[in-house]
N, C-alpha and C positions, 0 to 999 in steps of 0.2 A: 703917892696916889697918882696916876695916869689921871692924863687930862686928854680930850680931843682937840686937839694942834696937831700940827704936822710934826709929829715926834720920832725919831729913827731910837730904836733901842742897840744895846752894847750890840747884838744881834749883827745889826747892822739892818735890820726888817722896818722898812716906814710905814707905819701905822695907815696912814692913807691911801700908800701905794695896794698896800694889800686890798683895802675897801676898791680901790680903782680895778684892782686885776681880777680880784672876785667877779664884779662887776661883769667883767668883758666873759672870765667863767662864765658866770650861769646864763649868760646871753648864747653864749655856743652851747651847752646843757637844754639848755631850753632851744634852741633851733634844733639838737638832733632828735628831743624827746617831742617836738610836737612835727614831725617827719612835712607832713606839708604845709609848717604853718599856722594852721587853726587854733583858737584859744579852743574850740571842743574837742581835739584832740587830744590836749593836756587835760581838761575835764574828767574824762573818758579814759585817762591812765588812771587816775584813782578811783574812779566808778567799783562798784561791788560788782561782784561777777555775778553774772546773770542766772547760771546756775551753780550753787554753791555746792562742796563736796562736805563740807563741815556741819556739825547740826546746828540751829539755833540757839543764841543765848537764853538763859531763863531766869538770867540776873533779876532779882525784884530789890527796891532800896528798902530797908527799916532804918527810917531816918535817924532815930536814936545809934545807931551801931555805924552811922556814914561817916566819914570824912569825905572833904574835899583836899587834896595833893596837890598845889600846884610847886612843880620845878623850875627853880630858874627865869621867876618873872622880871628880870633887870635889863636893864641899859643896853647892854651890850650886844643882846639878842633882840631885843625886840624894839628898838629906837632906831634912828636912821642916823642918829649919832654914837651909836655903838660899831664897835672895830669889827665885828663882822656882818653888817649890814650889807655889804657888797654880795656877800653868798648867803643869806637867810633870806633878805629882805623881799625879793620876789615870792618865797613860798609864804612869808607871812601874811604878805597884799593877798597873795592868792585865795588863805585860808581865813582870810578876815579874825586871822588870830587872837589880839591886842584886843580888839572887841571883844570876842565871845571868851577870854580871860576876867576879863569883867564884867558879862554877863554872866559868868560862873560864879564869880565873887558876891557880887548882889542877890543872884537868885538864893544861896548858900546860905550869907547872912541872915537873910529875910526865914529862909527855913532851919534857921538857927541848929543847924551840923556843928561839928570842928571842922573851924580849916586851919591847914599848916602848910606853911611856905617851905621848901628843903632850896635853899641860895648855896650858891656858889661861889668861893674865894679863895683868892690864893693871897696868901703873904708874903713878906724877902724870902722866908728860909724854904719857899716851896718853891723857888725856882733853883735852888743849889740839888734839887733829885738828880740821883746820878745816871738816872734810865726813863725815858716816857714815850709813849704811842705815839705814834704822827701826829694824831691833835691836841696832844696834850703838848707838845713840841711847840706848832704852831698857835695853841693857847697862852703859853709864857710868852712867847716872841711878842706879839701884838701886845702884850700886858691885859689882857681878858680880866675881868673879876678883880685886879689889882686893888688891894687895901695897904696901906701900911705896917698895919700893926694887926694883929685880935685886940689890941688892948685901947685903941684910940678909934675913934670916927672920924677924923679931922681927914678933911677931905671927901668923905663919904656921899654927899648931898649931891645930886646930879652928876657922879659918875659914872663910870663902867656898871660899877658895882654894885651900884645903888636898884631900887626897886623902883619901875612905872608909874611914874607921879598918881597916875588917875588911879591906881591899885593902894596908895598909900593909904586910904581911908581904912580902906578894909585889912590892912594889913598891921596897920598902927591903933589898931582899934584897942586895946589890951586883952582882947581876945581870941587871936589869930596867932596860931604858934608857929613860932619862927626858930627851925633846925639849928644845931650849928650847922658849918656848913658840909656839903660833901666835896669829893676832891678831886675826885677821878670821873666818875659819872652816877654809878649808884648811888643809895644811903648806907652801905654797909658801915660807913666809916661816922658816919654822925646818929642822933639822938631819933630819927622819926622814929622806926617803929616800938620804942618806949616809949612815946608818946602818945600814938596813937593806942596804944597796947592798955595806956593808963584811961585814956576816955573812953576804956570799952570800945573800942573801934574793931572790927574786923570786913567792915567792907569800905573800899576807898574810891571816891572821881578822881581820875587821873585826869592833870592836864600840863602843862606847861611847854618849855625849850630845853632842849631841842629832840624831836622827835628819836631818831636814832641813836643818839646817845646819850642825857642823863633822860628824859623821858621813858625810854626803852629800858634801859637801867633799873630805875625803879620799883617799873612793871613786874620783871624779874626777880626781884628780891621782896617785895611784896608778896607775891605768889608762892616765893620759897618759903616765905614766913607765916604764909596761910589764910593772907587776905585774899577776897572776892575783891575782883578791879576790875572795875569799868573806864576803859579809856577814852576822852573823847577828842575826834579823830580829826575837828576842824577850831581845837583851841590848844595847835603845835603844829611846828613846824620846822621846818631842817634846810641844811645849806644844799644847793645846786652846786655839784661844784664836777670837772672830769671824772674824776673817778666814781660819779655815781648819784641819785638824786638819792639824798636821804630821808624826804617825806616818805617815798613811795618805799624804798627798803624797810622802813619802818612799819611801814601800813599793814603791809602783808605781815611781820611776825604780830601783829596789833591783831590782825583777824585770826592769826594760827592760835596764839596761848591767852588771849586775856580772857576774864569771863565777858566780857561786853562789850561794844565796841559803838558810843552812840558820838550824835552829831550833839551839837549844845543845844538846839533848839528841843531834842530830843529829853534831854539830860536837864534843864530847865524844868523842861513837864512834868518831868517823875519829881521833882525838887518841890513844884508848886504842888502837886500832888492831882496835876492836867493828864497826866496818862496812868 
């Protein structure tokens, strides 16, 4: 199990360094995306467009048939002790994330849904793949999600890999069903949509990390599987990094294909049954 220390892998990748250069990343990301500076600049890239080409959603929730999805609520992404903190960690301040994760979680339980966690891990024998995507590259190198074993927890309790201490209520509740996990970014490879399939479930809140890829993931396979999914659009977020802001790459296909697209405070109201 990965620890946060200053740890170099066979790699030869130091864990912190990467946190460091991310860092100075989404700092140049962020200088060219808000052109003169202005925090309403950056605002105003994710704003809905003023005149929309698309028709309105007409998502309505029948709380019995809802889940709540959240992807990826751990350590790694959403702590400032997680290895990519360097390039998420601005979009998650941004999106006041970590909060409205758990304003999701609270309002959920209280309206008594299914919620199911889909977590993310890699074991030893997932970093012996003989082929992976650029981030799945740079996801072994840092040791992202690192567990030991499937078969032990030891080590598990405030790491990478672990789940957002303040999420753990709602998560360890014995009520909240927790995936195995997925590997790549979607759920094609693990148990959600038998799961959800078994509680009657066919319409899902989308939330979690990261935005553009297992977030977006998801979405996609949910959809392909026939669920109504309402994403919400300010409890996730994504790395800043050169090659491209991935909140905002995600936004836009969020507005193209989901059925709905709410903010939490939104997604809250339908939950308490406020709108």
């Amino acid at each position: 199990m990965h620890n946060h220390t200053n740890k170099r892998d066979a790699g030869g990748v130091d864990r912190r360094s990467f946190i460091k250069t991310g860092a100075i990343a989404t700092a140049a990301v962020t200088a060219a995306g808000l052109g003169a500076g202005t925090a309403h600049a950056a605002s105003d890239k994710y704003a809905p467009p003023a005149n929309p080409a698309l028709p309105p959603s007409d998502m309505t929730l029948d709380l019995p048939r809802t889940a709540l999805v959240v992807t990826d609520p751990q350590i790694d992404f959403l702590s400032p002790n997680g290895v990519t903190w360097g390039v998420v960690g601005e979009s998650v301040k941004e999106h006041n994330t970590v909060e409205n994760i758990l304003r999701l979680f609270i309002a959920a339980k209280k309206a008594g849904i299914t919620v199911a966690v889909s977590p993310h891990y890699y074991y030893p024998t997932d970093h012996g793949w003989k082929f992976e995507g650029a981030l799945e590259k740079l996801m072994h190198k840092i040791g992202m999600f690192d567990r030991p074993s499937a078969y032990t927890t030891d080590g598990f309790d405030g790491s990478g890999a672990d789940f957002m201490a303040e999420y753990k209520p709602y998560i360890f509740d014995g009520k909240t069903i927790v995936t195995s996990p997925h590997k790549v970014y979607g759920p094609e490879q693990n148990d959600l949509v038998l799961q959800l399939r078994k509680q009657r479930v066919d319409q899902v809140i989308l939330a979690g990390m990261s935005a553009n890829l297992c977030t977006q993931a998801h979405l996609h396979e949910l959809l392909e599987q026939g669920f109504e999914v309402a994403v919400v659009k300010d409890a996730t977020a994504a790395a800043k990094l050169p090659e491209g802001d991935g909140y905002l790459a995600a936004l836009i296909n969020f507005r193209f294909i989901a059925n709905a697209l709410w903010s939490t405070d939104e997604t809250v109201a339908r939950l308490t049954g406020a709108a």
